[in-house]
C-alpha positions as CSV (number, residue, x, y, z in Angstrom):
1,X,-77.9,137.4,-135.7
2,X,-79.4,140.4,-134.6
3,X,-82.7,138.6,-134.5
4,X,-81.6,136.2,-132.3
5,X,-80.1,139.0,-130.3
6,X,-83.5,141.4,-129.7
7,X,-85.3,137.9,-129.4
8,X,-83.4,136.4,-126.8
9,X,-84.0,140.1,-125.0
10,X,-87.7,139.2,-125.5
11,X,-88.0,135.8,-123.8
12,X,-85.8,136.8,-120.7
13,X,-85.4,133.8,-118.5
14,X,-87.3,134.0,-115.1
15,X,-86.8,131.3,-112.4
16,X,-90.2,130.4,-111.8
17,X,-92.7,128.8,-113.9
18,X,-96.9,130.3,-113.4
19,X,-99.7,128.1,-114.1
20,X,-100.5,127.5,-117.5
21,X,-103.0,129.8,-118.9
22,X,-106.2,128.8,-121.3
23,X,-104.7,126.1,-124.1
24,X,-107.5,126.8,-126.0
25,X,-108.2,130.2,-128.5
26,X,-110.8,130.3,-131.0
27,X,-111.1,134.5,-131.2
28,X,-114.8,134.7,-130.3
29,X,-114.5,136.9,-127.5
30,X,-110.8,137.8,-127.6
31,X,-109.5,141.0,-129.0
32,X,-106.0,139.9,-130.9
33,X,-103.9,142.6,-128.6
34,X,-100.7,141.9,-126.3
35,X,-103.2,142.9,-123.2
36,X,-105.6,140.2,-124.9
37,X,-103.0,137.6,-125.8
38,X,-102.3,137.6,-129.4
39,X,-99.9,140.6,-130.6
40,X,-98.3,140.8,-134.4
41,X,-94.5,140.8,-134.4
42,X,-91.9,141.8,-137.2
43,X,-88.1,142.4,-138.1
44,X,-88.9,146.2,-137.3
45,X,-87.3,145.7,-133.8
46,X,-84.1,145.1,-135.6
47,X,-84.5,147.7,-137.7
48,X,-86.3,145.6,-140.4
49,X,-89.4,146.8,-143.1
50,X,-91.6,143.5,-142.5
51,X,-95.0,144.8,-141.5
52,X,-97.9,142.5,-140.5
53,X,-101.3,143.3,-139.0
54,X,-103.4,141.0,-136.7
55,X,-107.0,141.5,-136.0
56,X,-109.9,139.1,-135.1
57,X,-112.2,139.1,-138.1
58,X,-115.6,137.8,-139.2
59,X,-115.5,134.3,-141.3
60,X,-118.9,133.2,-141.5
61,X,-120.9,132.6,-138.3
62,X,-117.5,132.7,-136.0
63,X,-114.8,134.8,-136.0
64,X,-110.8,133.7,-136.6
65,X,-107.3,135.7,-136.2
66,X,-106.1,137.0,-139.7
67,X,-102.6,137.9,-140.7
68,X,-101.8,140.0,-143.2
69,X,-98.6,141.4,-144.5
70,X,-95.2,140.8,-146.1
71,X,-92.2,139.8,-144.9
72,X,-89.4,141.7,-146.5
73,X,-85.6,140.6,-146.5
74,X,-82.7,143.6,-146.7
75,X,-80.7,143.5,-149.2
76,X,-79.0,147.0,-149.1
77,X,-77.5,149.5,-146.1
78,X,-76.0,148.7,-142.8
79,X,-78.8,145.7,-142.0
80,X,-77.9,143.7,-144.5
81,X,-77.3,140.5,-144.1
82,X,-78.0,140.6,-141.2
83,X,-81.6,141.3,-140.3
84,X,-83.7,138.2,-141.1
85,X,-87.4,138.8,-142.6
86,X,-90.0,137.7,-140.4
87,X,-93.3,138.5,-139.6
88,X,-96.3,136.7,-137.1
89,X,-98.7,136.7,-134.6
90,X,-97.0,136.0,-131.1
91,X,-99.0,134.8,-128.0
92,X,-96.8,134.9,-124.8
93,X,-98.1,131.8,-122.6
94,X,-96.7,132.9,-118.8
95,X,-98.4,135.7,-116.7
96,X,-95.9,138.0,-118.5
97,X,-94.0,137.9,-122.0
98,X,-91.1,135.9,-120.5
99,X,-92.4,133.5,-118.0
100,X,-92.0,130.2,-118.9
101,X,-95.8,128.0,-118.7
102,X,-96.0,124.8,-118.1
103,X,-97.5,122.7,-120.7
104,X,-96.2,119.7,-119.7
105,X,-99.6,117.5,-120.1
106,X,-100.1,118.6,-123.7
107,X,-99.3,116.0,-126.2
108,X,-100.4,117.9,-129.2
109,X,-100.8,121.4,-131.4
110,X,-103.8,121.5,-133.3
111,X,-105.5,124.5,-135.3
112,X,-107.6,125.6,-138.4
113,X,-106.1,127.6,-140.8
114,X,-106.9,128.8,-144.3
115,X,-105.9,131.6,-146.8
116,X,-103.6,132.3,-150.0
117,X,-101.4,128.9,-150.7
118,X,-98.0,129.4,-148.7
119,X,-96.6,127.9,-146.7
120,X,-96.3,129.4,-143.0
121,X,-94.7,128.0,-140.1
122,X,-95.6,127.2,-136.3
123,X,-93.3,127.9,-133.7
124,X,-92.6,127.1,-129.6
125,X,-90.3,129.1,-128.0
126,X,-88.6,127.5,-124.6
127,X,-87.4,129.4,-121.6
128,X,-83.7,129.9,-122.3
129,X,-83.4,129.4,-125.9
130,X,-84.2,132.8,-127.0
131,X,-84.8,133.4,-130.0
132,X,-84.0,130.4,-131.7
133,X,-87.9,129.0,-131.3
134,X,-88.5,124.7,-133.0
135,X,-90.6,125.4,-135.9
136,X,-92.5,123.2,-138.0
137,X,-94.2,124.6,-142.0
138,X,-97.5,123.9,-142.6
139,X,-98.7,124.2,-146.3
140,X,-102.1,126.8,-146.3
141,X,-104.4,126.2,-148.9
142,X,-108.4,128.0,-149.6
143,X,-110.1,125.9,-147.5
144,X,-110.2,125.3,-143.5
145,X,-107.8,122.6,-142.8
146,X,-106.8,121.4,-139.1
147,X,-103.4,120.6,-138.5
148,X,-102.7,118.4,-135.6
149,X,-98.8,118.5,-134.4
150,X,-97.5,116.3,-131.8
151,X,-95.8,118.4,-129.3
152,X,-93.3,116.0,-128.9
153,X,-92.0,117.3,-132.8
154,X,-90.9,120.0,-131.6
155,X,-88.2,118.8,-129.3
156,X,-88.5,121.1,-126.8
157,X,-89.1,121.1,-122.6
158,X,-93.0,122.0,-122.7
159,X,-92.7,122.5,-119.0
160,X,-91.0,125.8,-120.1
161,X,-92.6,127.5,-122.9
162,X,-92.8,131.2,-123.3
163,X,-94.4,131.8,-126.7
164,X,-96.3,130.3,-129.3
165,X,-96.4,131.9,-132.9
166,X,-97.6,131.8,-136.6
167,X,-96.3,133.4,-139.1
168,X,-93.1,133.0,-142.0
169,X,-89.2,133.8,-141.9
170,X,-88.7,133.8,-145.5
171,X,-89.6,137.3,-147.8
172,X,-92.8,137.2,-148.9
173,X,-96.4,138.0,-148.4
174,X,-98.9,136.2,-145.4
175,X,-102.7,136.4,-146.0
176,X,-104.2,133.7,-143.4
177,X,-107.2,133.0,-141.0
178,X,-106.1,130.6,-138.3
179,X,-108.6,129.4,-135.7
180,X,-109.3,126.9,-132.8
181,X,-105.5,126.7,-131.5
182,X,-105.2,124.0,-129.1
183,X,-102.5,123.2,-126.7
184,X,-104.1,119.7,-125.3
C-alpha cells in the first residue's frame, strides 16, 4: 500500500505528452544515472532495506547495465506488512520523471539479458496508474538471451507511458546484465 502510495507520488500525472525520447539503449556511451536515463530504485522510499546498485559495466567487447542487490521483505516493526520488497533499474521516458511519452508506434519490447538464474520482471508504467506498473517475468539464465515482448501484453495506453523498469518485487537477491533495450 504504501508502495503504491510513494509511487503514485512518483509518476504525477501531467496534461501534456513530449516527444518520445530514444527507444533504443545499449549502455555504450550512457552513464546509468537519473541525469543519464537509467537510475536504481528500491523500497527505501517507504522506509524499506532493499538496496540495489546500477552501473554500466564491461562484458566483453561492449558494455551492458548490471543490477545487483537484494530485495528484502519486512517482517518486523511498524512497516510490516506493509512495505513491499522491491528493487530495479527505472528509466523515466518523458522530458521529466512524470511526463507521459508517447510510444504509440511500438509494437514490441525486446532486450538481452543474462546473469544468476531468477526470474526478474519487466515493467510499463502508464500516466495515471501510479504505481501499479503491467509487468511481465522473464526467467534469466548464464547466457545472453533476447527477450522479445509484444507491447500489446502489457495492456496498457503506450501513448502514455512514464517509466520503464527491470528488476524483482519478491525478497531475494538480483545479479543481471541486461542490454540492447528496444522500444520499436
Amino acid at each position: 500500500m504504501i508502495r503504491s502510495l510513494l509511487f503514485s507520488a512518483l509518476a504525477l500525472s501531467l496534461s501534456a505528452t513530449g516527444p518520445a525520447p530514444a527507444a533504443h539503449w545499449d549502455f555504450e556511451q550512457e552513464t546509468p544515472t537519473l541525469e543519464q536515463g537509467w537510475a536504481s530504485c528500491s523500497d527505501q522510499i517507504a522506509a524499506g532495506t532493499s538496496f540495489i546498485r546500477v552501473s554500466a559495466r564491461k562484458d566483453g567487447p561492449n558494455q551492458a547495465l548490471q543490477l545487483s542487490g537484494r530485495a528484502i521483505g519486512i517482517e518486523a516493526g511498524p512497516a510490516a506488512g506493509i512495505v513491499d520488497p522491491f528493487v530495479c533499474a527505472i528509466r523515466y521516458l518523458g522530458a521529466t520523471p512524470s511526463r507521459p511519452a508517447d510510444f504509440s508506434g511500438a509494437t514490441t519490447l525486446s532486450f538481452r539479458i543474462k546473469g544468476r538464474s531468477q526470474v526478474v520482471e519487466v515493467a510499463l508504467f502508464q500516466d495515471g496508474q501510479g504505481a501499479r506498473p503491467s509487468i511481465r517475468p522473464v526467467k534469466v539464465t548464464p547466457e545472453w538471451t533476447e527477450y522479445r515482448i509484444p507491447m500489446a501484453s502489457f495492456g496498457l495506453d503506450t501513448s502514455r507511458l512514464t517509466a520503464v523498469a527491470i528488476g524483482r518485487s519478491t525478497a531475494g537477491s538480483i545479479d543481471v546484465l541486461v542490454d540492447d533495450i528496444r522500444m520499436q
